[in-house]
HTML snippet that shows the backbone in 3Dmol.js (N, CA, C, O; Angstrom):
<script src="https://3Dmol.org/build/3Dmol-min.js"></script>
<div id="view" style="width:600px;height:400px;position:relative"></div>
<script>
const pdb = `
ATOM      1  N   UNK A   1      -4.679  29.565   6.057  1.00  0.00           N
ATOM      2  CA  UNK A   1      -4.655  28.202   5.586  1.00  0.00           C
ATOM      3  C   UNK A   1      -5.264  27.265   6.632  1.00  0.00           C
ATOM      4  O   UNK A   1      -6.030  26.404   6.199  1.00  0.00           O
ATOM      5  N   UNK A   2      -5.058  27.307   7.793  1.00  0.00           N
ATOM      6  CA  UNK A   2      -5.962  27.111   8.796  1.00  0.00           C
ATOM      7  C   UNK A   2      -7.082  26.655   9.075  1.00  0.00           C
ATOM      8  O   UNK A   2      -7.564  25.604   9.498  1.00  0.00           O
ATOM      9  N   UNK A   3      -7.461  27.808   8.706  1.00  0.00           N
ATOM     10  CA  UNK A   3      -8.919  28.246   8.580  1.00  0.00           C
ATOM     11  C   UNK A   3      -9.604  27.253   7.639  1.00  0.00           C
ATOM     12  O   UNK A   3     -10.445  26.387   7.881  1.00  0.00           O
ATOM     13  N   UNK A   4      -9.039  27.603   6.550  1.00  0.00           N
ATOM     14  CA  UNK A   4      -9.525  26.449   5.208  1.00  0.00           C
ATOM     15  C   UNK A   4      -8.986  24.638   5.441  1.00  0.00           C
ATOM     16  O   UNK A   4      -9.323  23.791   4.614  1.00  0.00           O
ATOM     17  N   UNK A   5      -8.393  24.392   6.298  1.00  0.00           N
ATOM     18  CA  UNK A   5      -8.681  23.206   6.942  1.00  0.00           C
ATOM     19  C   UNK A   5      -9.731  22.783   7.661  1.00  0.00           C
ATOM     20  O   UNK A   5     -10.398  21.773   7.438  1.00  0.00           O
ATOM     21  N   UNK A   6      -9.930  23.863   8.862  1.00  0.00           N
ATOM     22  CA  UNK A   6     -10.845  23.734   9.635  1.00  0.00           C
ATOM     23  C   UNK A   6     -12.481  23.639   8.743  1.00  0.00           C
ATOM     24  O   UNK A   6     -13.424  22.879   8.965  1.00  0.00           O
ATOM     25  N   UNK A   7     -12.353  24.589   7.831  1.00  0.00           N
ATOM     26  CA  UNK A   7     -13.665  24.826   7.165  1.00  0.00           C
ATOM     27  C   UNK A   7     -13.920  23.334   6.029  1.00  0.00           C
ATOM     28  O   UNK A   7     -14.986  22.798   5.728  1.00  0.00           O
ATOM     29  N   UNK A   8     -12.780  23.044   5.678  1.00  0.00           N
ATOM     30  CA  UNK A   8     -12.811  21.229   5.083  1.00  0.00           C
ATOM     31  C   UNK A   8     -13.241  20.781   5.745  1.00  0.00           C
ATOM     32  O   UNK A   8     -14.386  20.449   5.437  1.00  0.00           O
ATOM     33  N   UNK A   9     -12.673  20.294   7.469  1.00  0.00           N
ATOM     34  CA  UNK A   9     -13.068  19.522   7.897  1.00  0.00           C
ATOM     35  C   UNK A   9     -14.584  19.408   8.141  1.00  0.00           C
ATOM     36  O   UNK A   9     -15.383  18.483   7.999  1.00  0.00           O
ATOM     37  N   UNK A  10     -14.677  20.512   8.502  1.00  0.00           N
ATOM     38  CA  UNK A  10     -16.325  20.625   8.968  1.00  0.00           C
ATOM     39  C   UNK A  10     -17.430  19.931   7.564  1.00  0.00           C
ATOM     40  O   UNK A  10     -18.343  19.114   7.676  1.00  0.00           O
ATOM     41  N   UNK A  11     -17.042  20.451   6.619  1.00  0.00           N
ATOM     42  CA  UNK A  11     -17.917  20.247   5.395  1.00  0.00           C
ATOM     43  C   UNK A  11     -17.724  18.958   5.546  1.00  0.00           C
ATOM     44  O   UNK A  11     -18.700  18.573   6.189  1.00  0.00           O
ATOM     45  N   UNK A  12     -16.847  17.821   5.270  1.00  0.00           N
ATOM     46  CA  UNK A  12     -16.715  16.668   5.960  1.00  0.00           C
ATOM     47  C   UNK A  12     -17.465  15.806   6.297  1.00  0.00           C
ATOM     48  O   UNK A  12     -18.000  14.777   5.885  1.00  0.00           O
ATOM     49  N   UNK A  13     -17.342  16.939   7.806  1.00  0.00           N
ATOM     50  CA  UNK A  13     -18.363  16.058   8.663  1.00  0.00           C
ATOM     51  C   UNK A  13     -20.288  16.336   8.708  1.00  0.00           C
ATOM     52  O   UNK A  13     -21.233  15.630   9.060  1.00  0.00           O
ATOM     53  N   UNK A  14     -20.158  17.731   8.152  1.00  0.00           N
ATOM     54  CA  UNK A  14     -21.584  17.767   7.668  1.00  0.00           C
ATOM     55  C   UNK A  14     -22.039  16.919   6.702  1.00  0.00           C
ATOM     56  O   UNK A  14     -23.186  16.495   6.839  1.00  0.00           O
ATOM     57  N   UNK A  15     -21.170  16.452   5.413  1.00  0.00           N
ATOM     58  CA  UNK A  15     -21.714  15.548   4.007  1.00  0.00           C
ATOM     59  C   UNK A  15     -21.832  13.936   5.294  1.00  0.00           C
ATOM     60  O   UNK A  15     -22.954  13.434   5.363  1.00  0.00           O
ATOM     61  N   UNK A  16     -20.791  13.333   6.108  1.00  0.00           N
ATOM     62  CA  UNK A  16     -20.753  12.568   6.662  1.00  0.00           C
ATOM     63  C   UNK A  16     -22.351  12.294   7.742  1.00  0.00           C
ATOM     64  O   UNK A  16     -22.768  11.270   8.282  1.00  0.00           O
ATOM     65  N   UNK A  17     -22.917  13.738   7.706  1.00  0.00           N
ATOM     66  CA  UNK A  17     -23.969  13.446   8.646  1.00  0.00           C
ATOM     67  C   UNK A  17     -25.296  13.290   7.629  1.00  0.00           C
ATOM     68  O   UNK A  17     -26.343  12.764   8.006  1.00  0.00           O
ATOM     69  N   UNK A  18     -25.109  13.773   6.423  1.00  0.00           N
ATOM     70  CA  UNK A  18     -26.095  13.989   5.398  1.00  0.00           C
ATOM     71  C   UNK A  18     -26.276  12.457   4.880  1.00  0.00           C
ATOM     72  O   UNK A  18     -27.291  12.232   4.221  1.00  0.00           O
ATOM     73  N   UNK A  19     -25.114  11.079   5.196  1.00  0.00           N
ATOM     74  CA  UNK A  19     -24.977  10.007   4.602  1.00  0.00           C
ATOM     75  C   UNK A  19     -26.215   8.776   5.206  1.00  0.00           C
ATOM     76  O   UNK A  19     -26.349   8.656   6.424  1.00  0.00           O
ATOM     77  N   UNK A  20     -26.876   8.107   4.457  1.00  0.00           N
ATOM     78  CA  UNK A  20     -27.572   7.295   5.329  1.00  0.00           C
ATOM     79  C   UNK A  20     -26.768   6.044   5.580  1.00  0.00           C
ATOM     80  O   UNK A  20     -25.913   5.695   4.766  1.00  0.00           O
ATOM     81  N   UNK A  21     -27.055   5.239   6.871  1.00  0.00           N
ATOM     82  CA  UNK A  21     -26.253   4.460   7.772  1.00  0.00           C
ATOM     83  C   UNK A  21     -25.389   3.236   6.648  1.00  0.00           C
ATOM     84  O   UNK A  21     -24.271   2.739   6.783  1.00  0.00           O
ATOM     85  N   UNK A  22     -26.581   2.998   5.382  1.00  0.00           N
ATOM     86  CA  UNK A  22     -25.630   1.759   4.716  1.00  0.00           C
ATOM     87  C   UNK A  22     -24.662   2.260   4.105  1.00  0.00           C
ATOM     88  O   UNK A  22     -23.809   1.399   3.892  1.00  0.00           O
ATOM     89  N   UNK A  23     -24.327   3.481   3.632  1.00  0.00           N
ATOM     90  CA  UNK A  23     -23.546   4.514   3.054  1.00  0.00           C
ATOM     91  C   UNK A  23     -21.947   4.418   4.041  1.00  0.00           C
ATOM     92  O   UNK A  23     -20.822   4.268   3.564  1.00  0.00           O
ATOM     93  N   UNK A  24     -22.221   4.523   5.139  1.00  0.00           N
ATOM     94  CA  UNK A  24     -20.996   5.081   6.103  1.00  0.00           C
ATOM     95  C   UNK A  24     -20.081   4.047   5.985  1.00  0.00           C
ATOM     96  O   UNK A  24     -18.903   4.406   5.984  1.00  0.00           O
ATOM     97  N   UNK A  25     -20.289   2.933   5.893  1.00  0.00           N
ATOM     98  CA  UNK A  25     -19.191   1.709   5.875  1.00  0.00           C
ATOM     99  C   UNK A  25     -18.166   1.555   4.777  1.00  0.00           C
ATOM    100  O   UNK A  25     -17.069   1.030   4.970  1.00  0.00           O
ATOM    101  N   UNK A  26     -18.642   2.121   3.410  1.00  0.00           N
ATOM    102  CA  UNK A  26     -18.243   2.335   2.172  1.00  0.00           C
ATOM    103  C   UNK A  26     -17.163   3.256   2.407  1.00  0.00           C
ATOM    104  O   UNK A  26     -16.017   2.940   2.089  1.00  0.00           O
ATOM    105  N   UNK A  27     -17.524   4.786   3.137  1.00  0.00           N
ATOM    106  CA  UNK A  27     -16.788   6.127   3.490  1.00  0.00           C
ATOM    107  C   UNK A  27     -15.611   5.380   4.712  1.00  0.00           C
ATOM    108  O   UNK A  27     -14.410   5.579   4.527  1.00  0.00           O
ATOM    109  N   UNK A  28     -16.034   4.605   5.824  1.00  0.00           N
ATOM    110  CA  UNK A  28     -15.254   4.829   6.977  1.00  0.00           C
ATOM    111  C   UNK A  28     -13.582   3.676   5.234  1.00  0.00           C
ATOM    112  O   UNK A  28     -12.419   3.900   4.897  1.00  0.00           O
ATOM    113  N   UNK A  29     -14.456   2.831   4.910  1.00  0.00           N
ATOM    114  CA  UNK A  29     -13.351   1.548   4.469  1.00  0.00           C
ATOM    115  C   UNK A  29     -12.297   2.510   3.041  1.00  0.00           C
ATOM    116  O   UNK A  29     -11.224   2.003   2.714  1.00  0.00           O
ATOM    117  N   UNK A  30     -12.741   3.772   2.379  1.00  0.00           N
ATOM    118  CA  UNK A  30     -12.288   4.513   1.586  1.00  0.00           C
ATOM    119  C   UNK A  30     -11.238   5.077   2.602  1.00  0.00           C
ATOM    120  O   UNK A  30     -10.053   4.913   2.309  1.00  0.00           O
ATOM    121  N   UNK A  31     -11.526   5.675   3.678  1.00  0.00           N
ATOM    122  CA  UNK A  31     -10.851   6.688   4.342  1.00  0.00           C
ATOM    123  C   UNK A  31      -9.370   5.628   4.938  1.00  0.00           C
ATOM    124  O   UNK A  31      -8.207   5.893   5.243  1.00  0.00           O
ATOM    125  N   UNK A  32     -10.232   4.313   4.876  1.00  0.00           N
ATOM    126  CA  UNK A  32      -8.865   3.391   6.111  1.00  0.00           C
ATOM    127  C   UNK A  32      -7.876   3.542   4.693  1.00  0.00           C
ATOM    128  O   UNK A  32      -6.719   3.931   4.533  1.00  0.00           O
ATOM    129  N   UNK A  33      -8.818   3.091   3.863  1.00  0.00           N
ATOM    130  CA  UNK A  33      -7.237   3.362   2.608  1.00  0.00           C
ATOM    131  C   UNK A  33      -6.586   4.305   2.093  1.00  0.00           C
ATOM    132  O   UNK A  33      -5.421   4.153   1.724  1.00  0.00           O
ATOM    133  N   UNK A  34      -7.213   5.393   1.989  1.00  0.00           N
ATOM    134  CA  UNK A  34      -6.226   6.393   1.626  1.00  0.00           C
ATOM    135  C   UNK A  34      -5.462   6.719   3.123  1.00  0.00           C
ATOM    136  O   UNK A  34      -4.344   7.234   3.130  1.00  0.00           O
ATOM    137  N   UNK A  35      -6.104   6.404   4.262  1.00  0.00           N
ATOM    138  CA  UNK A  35      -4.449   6.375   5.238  1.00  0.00           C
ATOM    139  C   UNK A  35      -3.580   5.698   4.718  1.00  0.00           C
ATOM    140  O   UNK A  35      -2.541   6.149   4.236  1.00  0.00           O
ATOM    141  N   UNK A  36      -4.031   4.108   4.771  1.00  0.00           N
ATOM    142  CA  UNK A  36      -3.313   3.183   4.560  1.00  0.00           C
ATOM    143  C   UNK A  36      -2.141   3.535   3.199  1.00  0.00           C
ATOM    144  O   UNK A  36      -1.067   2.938   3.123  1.00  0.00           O
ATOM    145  N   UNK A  37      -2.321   3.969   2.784  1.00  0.00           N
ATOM    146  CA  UNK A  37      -1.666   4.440   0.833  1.00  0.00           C
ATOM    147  C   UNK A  37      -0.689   5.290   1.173  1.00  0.00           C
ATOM    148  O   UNK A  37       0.258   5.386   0.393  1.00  0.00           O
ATOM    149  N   UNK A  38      -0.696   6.247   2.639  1.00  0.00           N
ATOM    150  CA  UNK A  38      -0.189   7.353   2.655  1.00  0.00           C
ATOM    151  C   UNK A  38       1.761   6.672   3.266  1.00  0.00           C
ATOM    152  O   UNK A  38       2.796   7.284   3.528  1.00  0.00           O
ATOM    153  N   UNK A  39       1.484   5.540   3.258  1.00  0.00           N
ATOM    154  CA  UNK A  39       3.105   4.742   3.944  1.00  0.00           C
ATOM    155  C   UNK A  39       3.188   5.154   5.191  1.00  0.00           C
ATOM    156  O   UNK A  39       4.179   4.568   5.628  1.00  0.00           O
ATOM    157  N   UNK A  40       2.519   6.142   6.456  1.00  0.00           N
ATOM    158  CA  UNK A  40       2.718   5.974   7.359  1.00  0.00           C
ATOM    159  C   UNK A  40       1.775   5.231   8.248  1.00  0.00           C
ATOM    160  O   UNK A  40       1.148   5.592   9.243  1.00  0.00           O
ATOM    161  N   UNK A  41       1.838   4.257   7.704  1.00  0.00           N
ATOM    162  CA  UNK A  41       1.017   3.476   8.890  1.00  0.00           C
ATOM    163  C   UNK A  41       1.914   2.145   8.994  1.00  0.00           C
ATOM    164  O   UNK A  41       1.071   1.248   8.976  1.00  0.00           O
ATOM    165  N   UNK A  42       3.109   1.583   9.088  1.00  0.00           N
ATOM    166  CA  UNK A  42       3.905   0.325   8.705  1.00  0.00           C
ATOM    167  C   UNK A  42       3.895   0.074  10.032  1.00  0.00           C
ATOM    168  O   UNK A  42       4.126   0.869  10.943  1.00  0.00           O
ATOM    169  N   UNK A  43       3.478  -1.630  10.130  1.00  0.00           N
ATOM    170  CA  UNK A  43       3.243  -2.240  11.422  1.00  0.00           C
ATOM    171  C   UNK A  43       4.866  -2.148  11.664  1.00  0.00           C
ATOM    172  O   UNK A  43       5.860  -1.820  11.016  1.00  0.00           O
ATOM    173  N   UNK A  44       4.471  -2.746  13.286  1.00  0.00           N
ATOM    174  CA  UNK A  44       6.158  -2.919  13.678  1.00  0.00           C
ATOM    175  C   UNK A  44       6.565  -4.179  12.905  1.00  0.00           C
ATOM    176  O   UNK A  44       7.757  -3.942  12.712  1.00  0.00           O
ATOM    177  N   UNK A  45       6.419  -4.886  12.570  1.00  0.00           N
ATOM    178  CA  UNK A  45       7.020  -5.868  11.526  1.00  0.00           C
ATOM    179  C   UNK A  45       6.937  -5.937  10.283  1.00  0.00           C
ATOM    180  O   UNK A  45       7.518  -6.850   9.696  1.00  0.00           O
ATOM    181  N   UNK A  46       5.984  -4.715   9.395  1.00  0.00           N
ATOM    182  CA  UNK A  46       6.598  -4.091   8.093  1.00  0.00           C
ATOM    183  C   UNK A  46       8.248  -3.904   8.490  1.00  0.00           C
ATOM    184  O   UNK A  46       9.232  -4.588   8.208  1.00  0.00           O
ATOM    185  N   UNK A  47       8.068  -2.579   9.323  1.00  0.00           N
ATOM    186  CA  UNK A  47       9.285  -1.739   9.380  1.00  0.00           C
ATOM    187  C   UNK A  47      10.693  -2.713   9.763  1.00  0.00           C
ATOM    188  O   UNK A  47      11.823  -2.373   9.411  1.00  0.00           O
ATOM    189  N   UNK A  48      10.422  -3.892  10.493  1.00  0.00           N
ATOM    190  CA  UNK A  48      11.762  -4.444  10.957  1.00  0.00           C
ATOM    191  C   UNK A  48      12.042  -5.225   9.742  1.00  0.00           C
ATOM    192  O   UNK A  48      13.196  -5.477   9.395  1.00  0.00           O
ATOM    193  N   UNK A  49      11.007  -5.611   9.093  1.00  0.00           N
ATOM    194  CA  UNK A  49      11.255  -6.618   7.587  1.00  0.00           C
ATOM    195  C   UNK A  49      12.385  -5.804   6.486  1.00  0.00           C
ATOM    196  O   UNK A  49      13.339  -6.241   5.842  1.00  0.00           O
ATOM    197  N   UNK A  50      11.531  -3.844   6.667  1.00  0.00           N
ATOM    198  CA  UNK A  50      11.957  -3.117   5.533  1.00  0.00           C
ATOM    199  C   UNK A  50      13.407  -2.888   6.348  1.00  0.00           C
ATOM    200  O   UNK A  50      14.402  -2.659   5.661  1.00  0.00           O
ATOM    201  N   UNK A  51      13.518  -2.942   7.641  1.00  0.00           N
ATOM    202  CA  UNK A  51      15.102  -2.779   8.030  1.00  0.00           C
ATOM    203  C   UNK A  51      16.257  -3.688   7.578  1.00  0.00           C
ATOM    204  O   UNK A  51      17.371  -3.373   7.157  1.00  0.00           O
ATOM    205  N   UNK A  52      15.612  -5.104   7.805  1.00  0.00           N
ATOM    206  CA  UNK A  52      15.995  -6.176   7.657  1.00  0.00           C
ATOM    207  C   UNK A  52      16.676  -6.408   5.966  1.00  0.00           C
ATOM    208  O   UNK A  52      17.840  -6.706   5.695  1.00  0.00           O
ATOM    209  N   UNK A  53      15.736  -6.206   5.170  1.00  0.00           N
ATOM    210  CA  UNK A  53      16.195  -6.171   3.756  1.00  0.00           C
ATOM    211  C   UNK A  53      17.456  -4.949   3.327  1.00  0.00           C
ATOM    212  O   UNK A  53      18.369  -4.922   2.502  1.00  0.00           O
ATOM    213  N   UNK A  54      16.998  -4.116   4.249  1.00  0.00           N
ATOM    214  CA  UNK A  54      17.993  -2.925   3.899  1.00  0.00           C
ATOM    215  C   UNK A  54      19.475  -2.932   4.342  1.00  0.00           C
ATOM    216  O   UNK A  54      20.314  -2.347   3.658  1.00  0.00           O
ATOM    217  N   UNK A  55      19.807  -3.584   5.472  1.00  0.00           N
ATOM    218  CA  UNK A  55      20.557  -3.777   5.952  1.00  0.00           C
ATOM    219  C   UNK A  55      21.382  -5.179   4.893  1.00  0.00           C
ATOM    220  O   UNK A  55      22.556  -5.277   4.534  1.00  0.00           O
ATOM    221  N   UNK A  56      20.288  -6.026   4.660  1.00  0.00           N
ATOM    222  CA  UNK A  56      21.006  -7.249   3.581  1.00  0.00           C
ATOM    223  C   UNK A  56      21.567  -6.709   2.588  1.00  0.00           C
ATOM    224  O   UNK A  56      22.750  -6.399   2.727  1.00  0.00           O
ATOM    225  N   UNK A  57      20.929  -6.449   1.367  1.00  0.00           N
ATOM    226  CA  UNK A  57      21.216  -5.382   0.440  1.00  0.00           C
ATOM    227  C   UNK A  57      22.342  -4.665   0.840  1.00  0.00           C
ATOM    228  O   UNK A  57      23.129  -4.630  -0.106  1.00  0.00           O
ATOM    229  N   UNK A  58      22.683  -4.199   1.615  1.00  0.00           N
ATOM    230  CA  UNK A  58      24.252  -3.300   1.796  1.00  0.00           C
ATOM    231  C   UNK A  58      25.613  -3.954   1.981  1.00  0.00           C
ATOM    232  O   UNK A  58      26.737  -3.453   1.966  1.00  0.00           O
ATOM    233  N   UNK A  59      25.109  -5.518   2.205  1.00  0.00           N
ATOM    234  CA  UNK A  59      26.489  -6.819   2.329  1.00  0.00           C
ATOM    235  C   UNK A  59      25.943  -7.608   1.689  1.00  0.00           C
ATOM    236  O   UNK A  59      26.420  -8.727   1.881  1.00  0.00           O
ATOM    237  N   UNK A  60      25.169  -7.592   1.012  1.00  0.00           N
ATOM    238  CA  UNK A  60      24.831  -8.516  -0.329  1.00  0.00           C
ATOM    239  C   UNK A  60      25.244  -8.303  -1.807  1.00  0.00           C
ATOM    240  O   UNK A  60      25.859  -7.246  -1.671  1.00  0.00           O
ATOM    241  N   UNK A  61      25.321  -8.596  -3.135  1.00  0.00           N
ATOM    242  CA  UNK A  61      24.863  -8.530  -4.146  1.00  0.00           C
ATOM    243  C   UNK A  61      23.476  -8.848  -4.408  1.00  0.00           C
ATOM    244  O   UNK A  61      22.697  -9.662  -3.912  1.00  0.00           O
ATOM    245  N   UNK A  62      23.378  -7.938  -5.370  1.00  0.00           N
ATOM    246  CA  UNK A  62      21.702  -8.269  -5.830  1.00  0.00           C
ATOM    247  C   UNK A  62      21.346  -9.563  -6.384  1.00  0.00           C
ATOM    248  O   UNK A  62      22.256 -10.163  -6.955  1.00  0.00           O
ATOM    249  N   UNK A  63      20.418 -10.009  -6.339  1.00  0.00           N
ATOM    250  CA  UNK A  63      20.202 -11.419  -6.792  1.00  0.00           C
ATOM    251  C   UNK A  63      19.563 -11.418  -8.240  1.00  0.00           C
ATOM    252  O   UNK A  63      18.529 -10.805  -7.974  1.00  0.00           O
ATOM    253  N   UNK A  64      19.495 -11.649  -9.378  1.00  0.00           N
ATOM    254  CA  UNK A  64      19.078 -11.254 -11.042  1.00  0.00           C
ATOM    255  C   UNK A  64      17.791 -11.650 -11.079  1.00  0.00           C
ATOM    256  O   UNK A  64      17.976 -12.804 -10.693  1.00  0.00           O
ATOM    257  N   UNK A  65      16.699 -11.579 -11.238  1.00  0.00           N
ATOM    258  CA  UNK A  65      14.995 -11.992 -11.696  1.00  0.00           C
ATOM    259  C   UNK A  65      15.436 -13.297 -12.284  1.00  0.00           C
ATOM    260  O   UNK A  65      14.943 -14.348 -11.876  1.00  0.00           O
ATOM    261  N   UNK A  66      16.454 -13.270 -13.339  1.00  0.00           N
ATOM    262  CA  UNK A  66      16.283 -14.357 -13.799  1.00  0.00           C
ATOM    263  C   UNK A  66      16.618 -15.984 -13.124  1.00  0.00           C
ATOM    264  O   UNK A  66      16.028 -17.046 -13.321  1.00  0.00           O
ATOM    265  N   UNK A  67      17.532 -15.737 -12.465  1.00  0.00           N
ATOM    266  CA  UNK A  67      18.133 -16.509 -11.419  1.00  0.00           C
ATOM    267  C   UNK A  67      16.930 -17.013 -10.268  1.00  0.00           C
ATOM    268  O   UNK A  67      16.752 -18.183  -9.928  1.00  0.00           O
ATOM    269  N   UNK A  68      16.276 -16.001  -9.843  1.00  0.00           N
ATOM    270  CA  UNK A  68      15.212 -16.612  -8.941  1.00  0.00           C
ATOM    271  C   UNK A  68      14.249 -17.480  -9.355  1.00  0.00           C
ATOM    272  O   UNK A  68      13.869 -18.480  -8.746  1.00  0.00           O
ATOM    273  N   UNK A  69      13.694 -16.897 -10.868  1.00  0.00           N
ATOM    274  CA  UNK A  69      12.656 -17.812 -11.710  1.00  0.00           C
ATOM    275  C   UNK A  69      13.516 -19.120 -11.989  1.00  0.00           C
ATOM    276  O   UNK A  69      12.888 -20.076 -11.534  1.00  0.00           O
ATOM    277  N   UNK A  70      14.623 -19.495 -12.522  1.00  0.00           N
ATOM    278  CA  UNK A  70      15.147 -20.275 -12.648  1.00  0.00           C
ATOM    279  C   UNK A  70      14.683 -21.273 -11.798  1.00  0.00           C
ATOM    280  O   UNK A  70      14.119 -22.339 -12.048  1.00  0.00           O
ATOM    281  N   UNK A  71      15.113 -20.593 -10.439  1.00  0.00           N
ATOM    282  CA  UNK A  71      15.559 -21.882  -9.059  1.00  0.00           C
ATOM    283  C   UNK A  71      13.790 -22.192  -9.112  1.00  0.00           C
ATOM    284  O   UNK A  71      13.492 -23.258  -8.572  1.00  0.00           O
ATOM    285  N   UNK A  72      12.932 -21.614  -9.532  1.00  0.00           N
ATOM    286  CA  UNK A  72      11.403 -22.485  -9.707  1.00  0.00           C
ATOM    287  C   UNK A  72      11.214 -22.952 -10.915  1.00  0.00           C
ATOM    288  O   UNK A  72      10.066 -23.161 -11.306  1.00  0.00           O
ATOM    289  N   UNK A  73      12.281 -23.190 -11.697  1.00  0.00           N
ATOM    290  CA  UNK A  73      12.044 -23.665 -12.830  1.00  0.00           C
ATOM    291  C   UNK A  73      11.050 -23.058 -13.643  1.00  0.00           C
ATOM    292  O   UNK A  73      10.155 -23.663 -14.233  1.00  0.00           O
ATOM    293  N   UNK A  74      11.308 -21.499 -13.646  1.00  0.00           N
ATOM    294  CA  UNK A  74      10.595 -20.351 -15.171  1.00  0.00           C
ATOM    295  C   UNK A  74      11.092 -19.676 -15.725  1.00  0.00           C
ATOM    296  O   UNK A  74      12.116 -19.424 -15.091  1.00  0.00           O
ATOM    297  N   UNK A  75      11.072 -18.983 -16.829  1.00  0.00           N
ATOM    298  CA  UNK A  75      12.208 -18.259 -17.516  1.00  0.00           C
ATOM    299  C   UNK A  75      11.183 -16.655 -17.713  1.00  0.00           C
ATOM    300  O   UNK A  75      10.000 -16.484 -17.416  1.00  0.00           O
ATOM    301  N   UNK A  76      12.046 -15.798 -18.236  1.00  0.00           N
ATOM    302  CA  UNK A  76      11.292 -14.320 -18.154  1.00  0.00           C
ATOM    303  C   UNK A  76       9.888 -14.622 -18.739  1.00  0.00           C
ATOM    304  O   UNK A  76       8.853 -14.222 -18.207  1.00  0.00           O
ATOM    305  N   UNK A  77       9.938 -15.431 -19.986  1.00  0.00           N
ATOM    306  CA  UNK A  77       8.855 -15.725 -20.708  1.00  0.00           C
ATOM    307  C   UNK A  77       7.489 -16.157 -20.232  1.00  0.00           C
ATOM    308  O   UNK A  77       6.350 -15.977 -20.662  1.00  0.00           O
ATOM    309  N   UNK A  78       8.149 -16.969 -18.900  1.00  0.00           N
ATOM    310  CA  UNK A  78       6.701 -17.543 -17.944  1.00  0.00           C
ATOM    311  C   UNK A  78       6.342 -16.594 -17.346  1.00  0.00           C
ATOM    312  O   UNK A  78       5.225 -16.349 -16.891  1.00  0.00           O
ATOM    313  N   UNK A  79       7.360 -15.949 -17.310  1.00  0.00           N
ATOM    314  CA  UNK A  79       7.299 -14.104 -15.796  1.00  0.00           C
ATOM    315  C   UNK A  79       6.294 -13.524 -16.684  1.00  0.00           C
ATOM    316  O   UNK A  79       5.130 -13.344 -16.325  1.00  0.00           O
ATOM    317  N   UNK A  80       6.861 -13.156 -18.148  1.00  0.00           N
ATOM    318  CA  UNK A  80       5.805 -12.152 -18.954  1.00  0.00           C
ATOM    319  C   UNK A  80       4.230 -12.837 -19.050  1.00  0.00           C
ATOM    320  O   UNK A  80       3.370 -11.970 -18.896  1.00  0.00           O
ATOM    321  N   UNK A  81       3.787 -13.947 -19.229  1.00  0.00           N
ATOM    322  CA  UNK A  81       2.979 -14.882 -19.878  1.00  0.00           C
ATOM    323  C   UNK A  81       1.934 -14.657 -18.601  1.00  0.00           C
ATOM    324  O   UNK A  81       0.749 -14.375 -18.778  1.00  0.00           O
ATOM    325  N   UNK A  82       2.525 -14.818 -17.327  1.00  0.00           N
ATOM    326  CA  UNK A  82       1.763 -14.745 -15.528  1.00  0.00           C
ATOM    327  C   UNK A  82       1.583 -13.386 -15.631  1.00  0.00           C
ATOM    328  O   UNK A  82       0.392 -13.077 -15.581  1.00  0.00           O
ATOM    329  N   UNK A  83       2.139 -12.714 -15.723  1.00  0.00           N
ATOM    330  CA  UNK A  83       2.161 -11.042 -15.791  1.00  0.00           C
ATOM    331  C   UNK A  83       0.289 -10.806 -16.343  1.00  0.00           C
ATOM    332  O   UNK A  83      -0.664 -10.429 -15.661  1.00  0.00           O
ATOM    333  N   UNK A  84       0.333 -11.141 -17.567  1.00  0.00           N
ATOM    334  CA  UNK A  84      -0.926 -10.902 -18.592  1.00  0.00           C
ATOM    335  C   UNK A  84      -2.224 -11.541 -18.086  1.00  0.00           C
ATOM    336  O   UNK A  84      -3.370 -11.202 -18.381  1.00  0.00           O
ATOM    337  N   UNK A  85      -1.796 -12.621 -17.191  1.00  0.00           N
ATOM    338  CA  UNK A  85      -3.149 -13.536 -16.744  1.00  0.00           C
ATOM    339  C   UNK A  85      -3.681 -12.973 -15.869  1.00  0.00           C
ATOM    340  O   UNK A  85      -2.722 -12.380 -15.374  1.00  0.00           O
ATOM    341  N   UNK A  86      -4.969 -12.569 -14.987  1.00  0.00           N
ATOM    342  CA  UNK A  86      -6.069 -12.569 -14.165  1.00  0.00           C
ATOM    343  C   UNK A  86      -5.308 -13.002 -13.196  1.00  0.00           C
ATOM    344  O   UNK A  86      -5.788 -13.214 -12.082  1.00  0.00           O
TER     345      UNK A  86
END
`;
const viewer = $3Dmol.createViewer("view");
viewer.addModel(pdb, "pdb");
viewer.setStyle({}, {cartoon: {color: "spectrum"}});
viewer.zoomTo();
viewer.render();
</script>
């Protein structure tokens, strides 16, 4: 299995050398995202935010969707209506 990593990678980097230069920027900005997608990349202030909420949530009650739209003055109906728009 190894092996067939190693032999990915290489193919890789051979198609990567086969690419002409306006090409590579397209490949390097694909590759930042599928890291990026993979959830281990969380800055140190993702992770203290996602601590932060987690820790609330365990001495909190949940707060209702509807209740939050409220306090901006919208009801589910405006939620669904924004949902559908561009």
């Amino acid at each position: 299995m190894a092996l067939d990593l190693q032999q990915e990678r290489q193919q890789a980097h051979a198609l990567l050398d086969l690419l002409p230069p306006a090409k590579l920027g397209a490949v390097c900005s694909l590759l930042e995202r599928m890291i990026d997608e993979d959830g281990d990349t969380l800055s140190p202030a993702e992770a203290k935010a996602i601590a932060e909420a987690d820790a609330w949530s365990k001495h909190n009650e949940p707060i209702p969707h509807e209740q939050v739209l409220a306090e901006f003055g919208l009801t589910m109906a405006d939620w669904e209506k924004l949902s559908r728009e561009p």
